[in-house]
FIBA-427316 format. One record per residue (C-alpha): residue number from 1; x, y, z. Coordinates in pm, 1 decimal. Layout:
     i          x          y          z
   NUM          X          Y          Z
...
end
This chain:
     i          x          y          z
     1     8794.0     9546.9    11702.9
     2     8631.0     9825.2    11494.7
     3     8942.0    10105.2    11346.0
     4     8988.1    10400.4    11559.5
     5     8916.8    10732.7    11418.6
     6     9282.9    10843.0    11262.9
     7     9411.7    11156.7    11494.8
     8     9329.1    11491.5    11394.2
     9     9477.7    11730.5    11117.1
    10     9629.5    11913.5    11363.9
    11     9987.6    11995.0    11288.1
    12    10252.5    11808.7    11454.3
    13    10540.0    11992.5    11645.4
    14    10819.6    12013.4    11447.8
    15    10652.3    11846.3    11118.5
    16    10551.7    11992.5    10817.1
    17    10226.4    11912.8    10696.1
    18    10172.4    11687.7    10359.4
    19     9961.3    12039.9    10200.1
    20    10275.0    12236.5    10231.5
    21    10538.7    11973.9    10074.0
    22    10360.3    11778.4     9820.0
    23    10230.0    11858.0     9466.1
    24     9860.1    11870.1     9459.1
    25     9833.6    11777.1     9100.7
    26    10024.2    11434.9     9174.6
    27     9802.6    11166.1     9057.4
    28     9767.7    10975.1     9419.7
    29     9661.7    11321.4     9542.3
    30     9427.1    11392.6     9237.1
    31     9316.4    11000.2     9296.0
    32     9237.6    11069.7     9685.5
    33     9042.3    11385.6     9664.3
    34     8792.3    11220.7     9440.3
    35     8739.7    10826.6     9643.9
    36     8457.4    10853.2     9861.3
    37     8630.8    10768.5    10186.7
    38     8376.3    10819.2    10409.8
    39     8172.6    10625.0    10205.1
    40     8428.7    10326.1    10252.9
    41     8442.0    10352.8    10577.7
    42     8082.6    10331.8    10665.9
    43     8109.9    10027.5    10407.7
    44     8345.0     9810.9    10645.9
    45     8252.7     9942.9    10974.0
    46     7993.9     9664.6    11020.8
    47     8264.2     9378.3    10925.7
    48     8477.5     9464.9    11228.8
    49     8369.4     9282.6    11594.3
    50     8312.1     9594.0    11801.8
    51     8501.2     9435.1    12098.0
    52     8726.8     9121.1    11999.0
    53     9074.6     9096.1    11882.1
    54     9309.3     9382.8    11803.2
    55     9248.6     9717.0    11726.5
    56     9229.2     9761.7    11331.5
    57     9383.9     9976.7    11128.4
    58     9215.4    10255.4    10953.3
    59     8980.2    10181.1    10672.4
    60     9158.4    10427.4    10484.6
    61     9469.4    10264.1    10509.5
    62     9379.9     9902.5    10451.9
    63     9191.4    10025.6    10108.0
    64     9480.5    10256.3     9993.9
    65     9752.4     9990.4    10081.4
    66     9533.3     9781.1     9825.2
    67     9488.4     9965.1     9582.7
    68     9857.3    10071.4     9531.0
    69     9947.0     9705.4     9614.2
    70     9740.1     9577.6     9310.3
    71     9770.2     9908.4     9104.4
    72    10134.0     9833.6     9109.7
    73    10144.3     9463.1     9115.9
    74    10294.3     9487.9     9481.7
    75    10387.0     9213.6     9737.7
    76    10284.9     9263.6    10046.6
    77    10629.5     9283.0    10221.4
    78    10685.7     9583.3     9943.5
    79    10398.0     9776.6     9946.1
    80    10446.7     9837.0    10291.2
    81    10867.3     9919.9    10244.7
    82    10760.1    10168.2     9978.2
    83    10496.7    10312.4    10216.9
    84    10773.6    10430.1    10406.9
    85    10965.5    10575.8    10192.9
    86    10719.0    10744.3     9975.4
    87    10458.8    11061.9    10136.5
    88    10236.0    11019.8     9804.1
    89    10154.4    10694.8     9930.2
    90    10116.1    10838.7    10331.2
    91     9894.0    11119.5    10158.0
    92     9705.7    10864.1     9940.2
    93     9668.7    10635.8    10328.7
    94     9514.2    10919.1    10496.0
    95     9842.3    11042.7    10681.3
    96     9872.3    11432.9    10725.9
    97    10264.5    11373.2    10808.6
    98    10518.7    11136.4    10686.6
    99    10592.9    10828.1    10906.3
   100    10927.4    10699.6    10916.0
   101    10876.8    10381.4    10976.0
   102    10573.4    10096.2    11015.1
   103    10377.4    10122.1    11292.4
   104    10331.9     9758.0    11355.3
   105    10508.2     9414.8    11265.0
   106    10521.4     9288.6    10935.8
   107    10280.2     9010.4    11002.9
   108     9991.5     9265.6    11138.0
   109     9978.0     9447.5    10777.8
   110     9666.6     9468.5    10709.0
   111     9698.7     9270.1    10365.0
   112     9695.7     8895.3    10430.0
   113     9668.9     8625.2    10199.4
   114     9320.2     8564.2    10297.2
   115     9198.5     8846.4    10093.0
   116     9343.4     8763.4     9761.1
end
């Protein structure tokens, strides 16, 4: 299935937002503000079934999680454990606010060995 849109910037109760904790001259922010993301995701959009299978992840997400995972000569297993832990990597994903913990199993990251 084609990605969802990810949910709004609206502020989360009880969350502070990734533009009031993080440095904004951090390269992974620097790095995001100038990828066209849009641009990506109009890229993909077409490679998704619009009605079979899962939903997908975001575009966003999927690219970033590559591009750190080969930037930093990452496996997959911990690209996505220091996802978690890091909010310059959230930010870089398109996250507004940190996630704790991976939203789905290991084996439905969006990485496979397929794509290498």
């Amino acid at each position: 299935m084609k990605p969802k849109p990810q949910p709004s910037d609206a502020f989360e109760l009880f969350q502070a937002h990734f533009d009031q904790l993080l440095n904004p001259k951090h390269e992974l922010i620097l790095l995001a503000s100038k990828i066209n993301w849009s641009g990506l995701e109009a890229a993909f959009v077409d490679t998704y079934c619009p009605d079979i299978g899962a939903p997908a992840k975001a575009v966003r997400l999927m690219v970033g999680l590559h591009c750190l995972k080969y930037a930093l000569n990452e496996s997959d297993e911990s690209v996505v454990a220091r996802w978690v832990e890091n909010p310059y990597w959230q930010y870089f994903c398109g996250y507004t606010h940190m996630q704790h913990e991976w939203s789905t199993s290991s084996t439905a990251w969006p990485v496979s060995q397929r794509t290498q």
